[in-house]
C-alpha positions in Angstrom: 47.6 117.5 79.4 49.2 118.1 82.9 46.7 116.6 85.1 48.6 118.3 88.3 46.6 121.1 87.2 43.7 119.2 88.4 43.9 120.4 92.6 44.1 117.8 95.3 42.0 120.3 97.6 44.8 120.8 100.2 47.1 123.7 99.4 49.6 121.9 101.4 49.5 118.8 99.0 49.7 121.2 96.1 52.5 123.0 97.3 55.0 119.7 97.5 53.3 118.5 94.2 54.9 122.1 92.7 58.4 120.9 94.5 58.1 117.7 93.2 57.4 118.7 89.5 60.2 121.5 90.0 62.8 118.4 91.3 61.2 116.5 88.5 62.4 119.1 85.9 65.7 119.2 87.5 66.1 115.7 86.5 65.8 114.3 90.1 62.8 111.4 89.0 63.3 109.9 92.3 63.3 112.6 94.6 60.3 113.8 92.7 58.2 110.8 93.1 59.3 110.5 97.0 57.9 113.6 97.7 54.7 113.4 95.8 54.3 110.0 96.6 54.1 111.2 100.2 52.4 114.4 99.7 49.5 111.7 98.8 49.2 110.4 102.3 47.9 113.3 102.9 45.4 113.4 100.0 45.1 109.7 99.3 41.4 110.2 97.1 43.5 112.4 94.3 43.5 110.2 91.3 45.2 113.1 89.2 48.3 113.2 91.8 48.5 109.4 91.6 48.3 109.0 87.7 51.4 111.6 87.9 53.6 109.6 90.6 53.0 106.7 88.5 54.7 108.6 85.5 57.2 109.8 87.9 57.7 106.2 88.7 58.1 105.1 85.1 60.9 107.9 84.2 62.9 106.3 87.4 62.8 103.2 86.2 60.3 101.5 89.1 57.6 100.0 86.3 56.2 97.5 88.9 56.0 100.9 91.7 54.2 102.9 88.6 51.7 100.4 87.7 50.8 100.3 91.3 50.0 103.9 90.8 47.9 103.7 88.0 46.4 100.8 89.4 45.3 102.7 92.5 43.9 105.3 89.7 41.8 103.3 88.5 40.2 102.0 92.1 39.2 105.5 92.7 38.3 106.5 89.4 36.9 103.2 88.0 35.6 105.4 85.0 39.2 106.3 83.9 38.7 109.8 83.1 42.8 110.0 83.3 43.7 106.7 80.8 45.4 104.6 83.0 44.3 101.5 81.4 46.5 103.0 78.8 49.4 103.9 80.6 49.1 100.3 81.9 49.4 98.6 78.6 51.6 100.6 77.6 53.8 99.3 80.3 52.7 95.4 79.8 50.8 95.6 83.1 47.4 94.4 81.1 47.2 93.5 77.7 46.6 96.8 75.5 43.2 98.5 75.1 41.6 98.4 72.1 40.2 101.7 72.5 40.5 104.8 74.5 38.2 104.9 77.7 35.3 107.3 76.3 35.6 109.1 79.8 39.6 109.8 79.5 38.4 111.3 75.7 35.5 113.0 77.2 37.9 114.7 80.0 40.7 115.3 78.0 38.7 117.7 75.2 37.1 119.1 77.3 39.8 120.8 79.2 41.4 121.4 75.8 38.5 123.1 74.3 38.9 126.8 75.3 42.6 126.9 73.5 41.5 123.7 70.9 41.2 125.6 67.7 44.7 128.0 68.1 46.5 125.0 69.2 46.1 123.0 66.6 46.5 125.6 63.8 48.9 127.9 65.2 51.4 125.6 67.4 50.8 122.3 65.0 50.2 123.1 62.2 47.3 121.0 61.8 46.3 120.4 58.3 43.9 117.4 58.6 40.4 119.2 57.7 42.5 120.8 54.7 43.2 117.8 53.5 39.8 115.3 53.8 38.4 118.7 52.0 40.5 118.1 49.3 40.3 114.5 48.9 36.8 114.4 48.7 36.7 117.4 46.5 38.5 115.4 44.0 36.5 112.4 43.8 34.1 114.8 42.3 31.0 114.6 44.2 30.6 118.2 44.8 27.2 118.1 46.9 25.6 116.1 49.9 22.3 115.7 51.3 23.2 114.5 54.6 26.8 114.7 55.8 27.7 113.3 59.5 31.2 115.1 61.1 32.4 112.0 63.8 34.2 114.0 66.5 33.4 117.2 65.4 35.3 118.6 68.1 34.8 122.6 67.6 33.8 122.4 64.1 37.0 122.7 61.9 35.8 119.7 59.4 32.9 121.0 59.7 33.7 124.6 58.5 34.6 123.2 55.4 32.3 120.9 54.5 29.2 123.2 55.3 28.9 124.3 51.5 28.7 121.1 49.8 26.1 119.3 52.5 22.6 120.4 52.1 22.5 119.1 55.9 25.1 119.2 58.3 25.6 117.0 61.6 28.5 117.1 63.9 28.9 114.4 66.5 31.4 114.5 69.6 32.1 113.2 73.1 32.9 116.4 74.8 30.0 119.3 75.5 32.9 121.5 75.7 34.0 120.5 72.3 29.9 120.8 71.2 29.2 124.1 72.7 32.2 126.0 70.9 30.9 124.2 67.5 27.3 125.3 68.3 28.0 129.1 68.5 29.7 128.8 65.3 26.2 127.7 63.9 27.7 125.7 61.0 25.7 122.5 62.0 22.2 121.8 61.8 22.5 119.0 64.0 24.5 118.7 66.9 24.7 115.1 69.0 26.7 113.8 72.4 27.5 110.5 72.0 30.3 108.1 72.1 31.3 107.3 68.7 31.9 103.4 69.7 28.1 103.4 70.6 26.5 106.3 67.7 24.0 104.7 65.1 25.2 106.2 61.8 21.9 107.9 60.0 21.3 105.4 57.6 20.4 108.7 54.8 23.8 109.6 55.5 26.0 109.9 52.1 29.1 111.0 53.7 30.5 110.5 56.9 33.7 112.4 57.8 36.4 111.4 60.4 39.3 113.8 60.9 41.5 112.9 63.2 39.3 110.6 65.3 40.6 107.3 65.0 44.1 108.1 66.8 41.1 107.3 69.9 40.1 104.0 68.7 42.5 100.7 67.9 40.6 98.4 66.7 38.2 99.4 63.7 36.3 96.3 63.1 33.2 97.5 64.5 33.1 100.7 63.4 33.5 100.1 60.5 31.2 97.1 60.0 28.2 99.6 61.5 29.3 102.6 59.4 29.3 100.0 56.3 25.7 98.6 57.6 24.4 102.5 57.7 25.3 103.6 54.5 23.8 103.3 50.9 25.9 102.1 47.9 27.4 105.3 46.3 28.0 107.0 49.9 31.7 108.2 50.8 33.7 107.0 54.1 36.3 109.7 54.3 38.9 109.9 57.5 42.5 110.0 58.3 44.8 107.5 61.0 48.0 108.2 62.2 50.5 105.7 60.0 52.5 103.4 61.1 54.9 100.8 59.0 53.9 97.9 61.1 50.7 95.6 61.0 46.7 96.0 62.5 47.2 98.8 65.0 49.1 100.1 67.7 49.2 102.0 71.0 51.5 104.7 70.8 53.1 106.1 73.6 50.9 109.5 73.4 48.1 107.4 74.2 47.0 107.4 70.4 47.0 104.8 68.3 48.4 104.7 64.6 47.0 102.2 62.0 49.0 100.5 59.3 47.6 101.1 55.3 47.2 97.2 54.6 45.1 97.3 58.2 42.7 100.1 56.6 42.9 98.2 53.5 41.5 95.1 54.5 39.0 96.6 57.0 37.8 98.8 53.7 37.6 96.0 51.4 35.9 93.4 54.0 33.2 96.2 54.9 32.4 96.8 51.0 34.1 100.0 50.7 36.3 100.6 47.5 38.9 102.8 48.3 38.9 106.4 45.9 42.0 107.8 47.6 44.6 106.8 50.4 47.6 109.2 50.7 50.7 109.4 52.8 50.7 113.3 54.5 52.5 115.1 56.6 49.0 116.0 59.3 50.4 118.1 62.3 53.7 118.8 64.0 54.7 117.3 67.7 57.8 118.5 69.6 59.2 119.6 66.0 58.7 116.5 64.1 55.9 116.3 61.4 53.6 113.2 62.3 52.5 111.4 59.3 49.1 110.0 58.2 47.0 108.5 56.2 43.9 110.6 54.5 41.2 108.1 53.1 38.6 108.3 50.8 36.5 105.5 49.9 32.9 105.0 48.5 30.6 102.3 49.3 29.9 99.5 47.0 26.3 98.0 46.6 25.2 95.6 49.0 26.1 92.3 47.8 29.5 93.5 48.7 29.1 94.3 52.3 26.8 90.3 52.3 29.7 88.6 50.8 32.0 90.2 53.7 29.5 88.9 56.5 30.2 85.2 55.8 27.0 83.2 54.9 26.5 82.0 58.5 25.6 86.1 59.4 23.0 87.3 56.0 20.2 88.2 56.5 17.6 85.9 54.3 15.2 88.9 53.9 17.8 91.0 52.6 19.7 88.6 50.5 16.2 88.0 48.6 16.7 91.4 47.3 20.1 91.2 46.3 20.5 90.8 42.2 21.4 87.4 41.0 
């Protein structure tokens, strides 16, 4: 995303922001971030120009002079529709997010929506829907009543698992993202809400995640409130971003990538038994193939899930129904 796109509102501003991006390209990091840097005294409300002198700043080796930037980002744009808290933990400035700010994700798609679909098929080679398909496909559960797309985006998961779900619901961040899935009329449903925040339809027996998790670190929650929604005998299917390490991490694209023994634990703790959970090759960036990790698992029965809780968290009502 080049957020220079994104006009400071003075063509004089934008003009030395174009020779600053042109010295920039040269190789000149300093000269670049001089000039822009003072192009903003003349603009000094546009957040977009200082997230991109703060990246200027970090190719020229002035971390302390960047995180200033992005600091000043976030004062005017307390929101963080750009991801500066991101760019900051990414350069030890604050201790790194846990998630991505919902308003950097909600931005972010939907300025890529117009060009969303051809990007990732023609230029990546984006195979995640292809594969969830096929996972679930050969867990052989062939039909749902109630399937729930998280992150939807323009409908490309959805396109695929319209056949097999008797009803159909897409969820996503980005109205952009929402409108393009909506004229495709694959959905029956069609939500806007933050996927940190959503309540899972508890008649739900699939929930689908492709390529949605890159946005969110830490899957604790998530998981524990998909687990919470979801009848024994449901499937959980989604795919991460692998990485060789442990729990999570912050790449430096701003995604993050989840180790298998992570997912693992997360699956087993939440009462899910995993059906499937392949190494694949899931889209191409800059000419290398990024590998993930496409799950499938299926929820256990409840006592599962209880034992997870800890005693100190069951519900007494609940537990009186659970078999002996």
């Amino acid at each position: 995303m080049q957020f220079l796109q994104l006009s400071s509102g003075d063509l004089v501003v934008d003009r030395r922001a174009s020779y600053a991006e042109a010295l920039f390209s040269a190789g000149d990091r300093m000269a670049a971030a001089e000039l822009l840097r003072e192009a903003l005294e003349l603009a000094p409300a546009w957040a977009a120009g200082w997230f991109r002198c703060g990246e200027m700043l970090w190719e020229a080796g002035r971390a302390e002079e960047a995180a200033n930037c992005w600091r000043e980002v976030l004062r005017l744009d307390p929101a963080d529709s750009l991801g500066a808290t991101l760019r900051l933990g990414l350069a030890g400035a604050v201790p790194l997010p846990d998630h991505t700010p919902p308003a950097f994700v909600e931005a972010l798609f939907d300025q890529y929506a117009p060009d969303f679909d051809s990007a990732l098929i023609e230029t990546l080679d984006y195979r995640v829907p292809e594969l969830l398909a096929e996972a679930i496909a050969q867990t052989g559960t062939s039909t749902f009543a109630h399937a729930v797309d998280l992150g939807c985006g323009t409908g490309l998961m959805g396109e695929r698992l319209r056949k097999s779900a008797s009803f159909l619901e897409g969820v996503d961040l980005s109205a952009e993202m929402l409108r393009r899935a909506q004229a495709k009329r694959i959905y029956d449903r069609l939500e806007k809400a933050d996927l940190l925040t959503l309540a899972i339809p508890e008649e739900a027996d699939l929930v689908a995640a492709a390529d949605v998790f890159m946005y969110v670190g830490g899957l604790e929650a998530l998981f524990a409130r998909i687990s919470a929604s979801l009848a024994p005998g449901a499937l959980f299917a989604f795919s991460v971003e692998r990485h060789d390490g442990d729990g999570f991490m912050l790449l430096a694209s701003r995604r993050y990538a989840h180790s298998q023994a992570y997912l693992e634990t997360l699956l087993a703790e939440n009462g899910f038994e995993p059906l499937s959970l392949d190494r694949k090759p899931i889209r191409m960036d800059r000419g290398e193939a990024i590998e993930g990790l496409i799950v499938v698992a299926r929820r256990n029965d409840a006592a599962a899930a209880v034992v997870s809780m800890g005693e100190d968290q069951i519900d007494p009502a609940r537990d009186r129904c659970l078999p002996n």
